[in-house]
N, C-alpha and C positions, 0 to 999 in steps of 0.2 A: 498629548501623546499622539502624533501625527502617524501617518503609512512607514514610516525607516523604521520607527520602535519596535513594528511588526517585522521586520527584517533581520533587528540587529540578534546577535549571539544572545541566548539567556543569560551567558555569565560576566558580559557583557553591561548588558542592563543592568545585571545585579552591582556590577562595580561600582559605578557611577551613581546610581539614582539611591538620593538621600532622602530621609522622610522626617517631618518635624520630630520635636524628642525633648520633651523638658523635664530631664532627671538631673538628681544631686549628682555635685561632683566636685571631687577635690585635687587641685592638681599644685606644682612647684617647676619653676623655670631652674631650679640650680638645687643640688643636692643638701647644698646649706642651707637653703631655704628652708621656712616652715611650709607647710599645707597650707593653702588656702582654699575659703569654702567657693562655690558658683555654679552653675546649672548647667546643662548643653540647652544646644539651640536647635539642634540638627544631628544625624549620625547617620549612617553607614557600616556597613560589615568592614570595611574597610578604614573606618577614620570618624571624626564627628566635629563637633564645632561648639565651641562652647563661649562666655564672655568672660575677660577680665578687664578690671582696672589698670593692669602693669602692661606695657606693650611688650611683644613678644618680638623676638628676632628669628628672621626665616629661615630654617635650615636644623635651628635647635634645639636638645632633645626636653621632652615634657614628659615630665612625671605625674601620673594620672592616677585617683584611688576613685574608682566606680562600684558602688552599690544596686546590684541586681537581684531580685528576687532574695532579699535576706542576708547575700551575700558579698564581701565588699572584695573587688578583684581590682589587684595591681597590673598597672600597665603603662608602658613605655610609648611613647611615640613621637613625632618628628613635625616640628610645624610648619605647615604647607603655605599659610594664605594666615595674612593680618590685615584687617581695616577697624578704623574707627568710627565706629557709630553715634553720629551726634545727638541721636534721638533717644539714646539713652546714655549718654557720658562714656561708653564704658569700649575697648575695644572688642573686636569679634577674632576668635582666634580658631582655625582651622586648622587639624591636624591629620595626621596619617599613622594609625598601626602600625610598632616596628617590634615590638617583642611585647606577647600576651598568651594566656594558656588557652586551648582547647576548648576547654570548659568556657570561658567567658567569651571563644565567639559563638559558642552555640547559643549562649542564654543570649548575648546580643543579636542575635541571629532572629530567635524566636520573639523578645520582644517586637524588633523593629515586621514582622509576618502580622503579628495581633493589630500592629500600629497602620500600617498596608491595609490589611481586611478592615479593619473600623472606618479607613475614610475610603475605604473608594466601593465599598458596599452600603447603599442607602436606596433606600424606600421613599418613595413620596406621597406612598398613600399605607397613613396610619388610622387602624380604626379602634382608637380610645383604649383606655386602661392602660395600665404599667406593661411593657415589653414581656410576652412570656422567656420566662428565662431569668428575667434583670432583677425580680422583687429582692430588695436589699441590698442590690449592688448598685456600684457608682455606674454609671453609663458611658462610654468615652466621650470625649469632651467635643468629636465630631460628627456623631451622627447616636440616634437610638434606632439599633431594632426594630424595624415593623413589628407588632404583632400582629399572626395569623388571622384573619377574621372568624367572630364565633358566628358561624351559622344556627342558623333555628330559631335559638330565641332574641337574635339582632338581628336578622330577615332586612328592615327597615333604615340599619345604621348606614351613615352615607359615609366616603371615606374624608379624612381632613387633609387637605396639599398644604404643604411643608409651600412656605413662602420663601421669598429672596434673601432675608439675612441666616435663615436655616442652610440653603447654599453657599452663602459667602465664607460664611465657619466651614464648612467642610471645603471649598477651595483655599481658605486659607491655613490649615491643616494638613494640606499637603496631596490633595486629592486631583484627578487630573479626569474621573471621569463620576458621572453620577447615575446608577442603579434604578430608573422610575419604574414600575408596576402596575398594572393596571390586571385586574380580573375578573373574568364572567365566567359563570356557573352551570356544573349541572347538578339535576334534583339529587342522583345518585350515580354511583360511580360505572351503572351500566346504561344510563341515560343515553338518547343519541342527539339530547337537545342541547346546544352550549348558550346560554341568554344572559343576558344583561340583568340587574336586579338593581335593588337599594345602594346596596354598597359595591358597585361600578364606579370609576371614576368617569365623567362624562368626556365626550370628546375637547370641548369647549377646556374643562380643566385642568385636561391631562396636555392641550396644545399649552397652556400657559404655564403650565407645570417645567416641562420641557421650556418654554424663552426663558423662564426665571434661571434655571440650571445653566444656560445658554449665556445668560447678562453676567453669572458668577463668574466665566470662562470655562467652565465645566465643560469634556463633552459627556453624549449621553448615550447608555445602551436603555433601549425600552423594552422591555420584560413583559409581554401577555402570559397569563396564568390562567390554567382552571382553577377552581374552588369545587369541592363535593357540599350539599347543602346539607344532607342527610347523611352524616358520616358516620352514624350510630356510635356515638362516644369514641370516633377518632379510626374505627374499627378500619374506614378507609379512607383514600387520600387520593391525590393523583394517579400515584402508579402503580395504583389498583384499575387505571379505566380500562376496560375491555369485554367484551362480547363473547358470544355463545354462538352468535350465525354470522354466514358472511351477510347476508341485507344489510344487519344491524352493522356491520364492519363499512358497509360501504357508505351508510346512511352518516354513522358519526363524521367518519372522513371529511365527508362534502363537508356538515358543519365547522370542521375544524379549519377546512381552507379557507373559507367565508369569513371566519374569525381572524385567522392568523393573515390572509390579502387585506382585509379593512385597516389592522392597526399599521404593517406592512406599507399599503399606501400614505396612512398620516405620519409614519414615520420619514417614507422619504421626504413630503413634503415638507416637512421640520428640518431636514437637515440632519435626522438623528446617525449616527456612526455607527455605532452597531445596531444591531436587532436580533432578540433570541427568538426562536421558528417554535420552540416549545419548552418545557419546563417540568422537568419529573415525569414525565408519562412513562412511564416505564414500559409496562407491560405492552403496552401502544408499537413499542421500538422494532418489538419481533416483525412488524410490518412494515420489514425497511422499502419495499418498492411503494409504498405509500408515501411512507416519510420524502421520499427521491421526489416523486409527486408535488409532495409539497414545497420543500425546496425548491424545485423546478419555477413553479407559480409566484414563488416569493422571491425569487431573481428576475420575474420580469415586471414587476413593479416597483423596488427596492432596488437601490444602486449601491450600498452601504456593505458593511462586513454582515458576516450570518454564526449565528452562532446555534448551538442546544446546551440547555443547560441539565445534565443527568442526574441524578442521584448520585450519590458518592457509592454505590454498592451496586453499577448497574454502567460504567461509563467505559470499562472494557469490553460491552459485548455490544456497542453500540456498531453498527457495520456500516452507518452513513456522514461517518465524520469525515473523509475526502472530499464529499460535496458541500463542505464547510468551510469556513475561515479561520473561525477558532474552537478548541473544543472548552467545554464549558461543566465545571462540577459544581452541584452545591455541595458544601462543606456542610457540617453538624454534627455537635457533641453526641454520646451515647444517646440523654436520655435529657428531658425538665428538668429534671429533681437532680442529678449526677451533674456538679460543675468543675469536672478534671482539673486536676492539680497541674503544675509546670511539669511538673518530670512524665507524667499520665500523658498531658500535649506532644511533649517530646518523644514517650516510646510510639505514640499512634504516626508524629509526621515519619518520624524519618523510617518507618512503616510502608507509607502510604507514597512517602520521596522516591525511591526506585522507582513505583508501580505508574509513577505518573509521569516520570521522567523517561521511560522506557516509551510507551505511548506517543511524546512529546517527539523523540528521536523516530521511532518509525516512521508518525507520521505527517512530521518536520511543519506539525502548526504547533501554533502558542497556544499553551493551555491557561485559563482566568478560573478562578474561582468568582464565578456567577450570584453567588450566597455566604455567609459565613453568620454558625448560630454558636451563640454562647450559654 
């Protein structure tokens, strides 16, 4: 995903850019036909690709019966592109959308968004136990979930980097960039100290962590985070950091420049493409000539895109996204316990669609979902 991607139309991008997709599917070159069974390869809101045994003729129309969420939806379309695959016998046949309902591009819409979020959201520093969120579920088949770090009583857990063939599955997947994290701590969420602990990933790690992402073909945005140690059962979090005095205001700050200039420089030194400036601080934000500050500092050691990554309930009132590249949200379900249904997914985006897309047009950056929790 080079500098034009960043240029081109949203709707645009969306046309064009397919993402793997291996669902049932049954389709018929001639109405005489019977059905026959075979999978896709690939899709688009616009079209998909799927194989057959019988070669297809370009130009003619294909009868399609696709099974989505429970539901199996008829659809017409026109085939674009035929080649034969010898590495699996079988041709590859490319089509195009020419008559389908409503309904079945949204739910093709929404899968191919979960499909999107799963590979190009990834962590590389996981610290043990099953994915909060995932217990019982299948994991996508290109990346799992970080989970969170538990502070307190894993103080001492070091984080585990995701090795070379963990990235080649997610570039081969369909993934164009890779998510790495890295994060230091404070004791509590009015600390003005940000340090290093157990479970930091080391410099040393997190450079190799990045060439691994780098050898996949991946590129890479690098993600520093705070972590609260003492969160009192969750009570706080990032975007709860914030002060009572301006000392304390000015004391954090400096730490926070020290922090965000260190990774900032080993990012340019990598090569890394983007870099987020910060990640959930919320309450931090109200201190936009700070923030400007920071910004400032981290353009003159970084050459790369700049991003922030907000909260999703917190990314309209942010005032220093012009001094940005891209604006940046985490996504996330209500709750742990609550894993919304398709239609719950659906009334929340096309909610959240205007509110983001309005933003995007004013202030004609690309917006990324920086997170995405299930």
């Amino acid at each position: 995903m080079g500098d034009d991607y960043f240029k081109m139309d949203f709707q645009e991008r969306r046309r064009f850019r397919r993402h793997l997709l291996d669902n049932p599917l049954r389709f018929r070159f001639s109405e005489k036909d019977s059905f026959r069974d075979t999978h896709t390869i690939d899709a688009s809101e616009g079209g998909l690709m799927f194989t057959s045994n019988e070669e297809a003729r370009k130009g003619s129309t294909v009868n399609i019966q696709m099974p989505l969420d429970d539901k199996t939806y008829e659809v017409k379309a026109r085939v674009a592109r035929v080649e034969f695959d010898e590495s699996i016998g079988q041709y590859r046949v490319g089509v195009e959308f020419t008559d389908y309902t409503e309904s079945f591009r949204i739910t093709l819409k929404l899968k191919l968004l979960n499909v999107l979020i799963a590979t190009t959201v990834f962590s590389s520093a996981f610290f043990g136990g099953t994915p909060r969120g995932l217990a019982g579920q299948t994991a996508p088949a290109a990346v799992t979930r970080p989970a969170m770090p538990r502070h307190g009583s894993d103080q001492g857990l070091a984080g585990k980097c995701y090795g070379e063939k963990d990235f080649r599955r997610l570039a081969e997947a369909g993934a164009g960039y890779a998510t790495i994290c890295v994060t230091r701590y404070m004791d509590n969420h009015n600390a003005t100290e940000i340090k290093v602990t157990g479970s930091t990933l080391s410099d040393a790690d997190l450079r190799d962590t990045i060439k691994k992402a780098r050898e996949a073909g991946l590129k890479v945005l690098l993600k520093p985070r705070i972590g609260i140690i003492n969160n009192h059962n969750n009570t706080y979090s990032s975007s709860d950091v914030g002060f009572s005095s301006e000392s304390d205001w000015v004391k954090w700050f400096k730490e926070y420049r020290n922090f965000i200039g260190h990774y900032a420089r080993l990012a340019d030194s990598c090569g890394v493409e983007i870099f987020c400036i910060g990640t959930e601080l919320s309450f931090t934000t109200q201190r936009e000539d700070k923030w400007r500050e920071v910004i400032a500092e981290t353009r003159g050691v970084y050459e790369g895109k700049l991003v922030y990554a907000s909260s999703s309930d917190n990314f309209t009132r942010i005032a220093f996204w012009k001094e940005l590249d891209l604006i940046g949200i985490e996504a996330a379900a209500p709750s742990e316990e609550q894993v919304p249904t398709t239609e719950e997914m659906k009334e929340v985006w096309n909610k959240w669609h205007d509110i983001i897309a309005s933003i995007q047009m004013s202030l004609n950056k690309p917006v990324i979902l920086t997170n995405w929790m299930i």
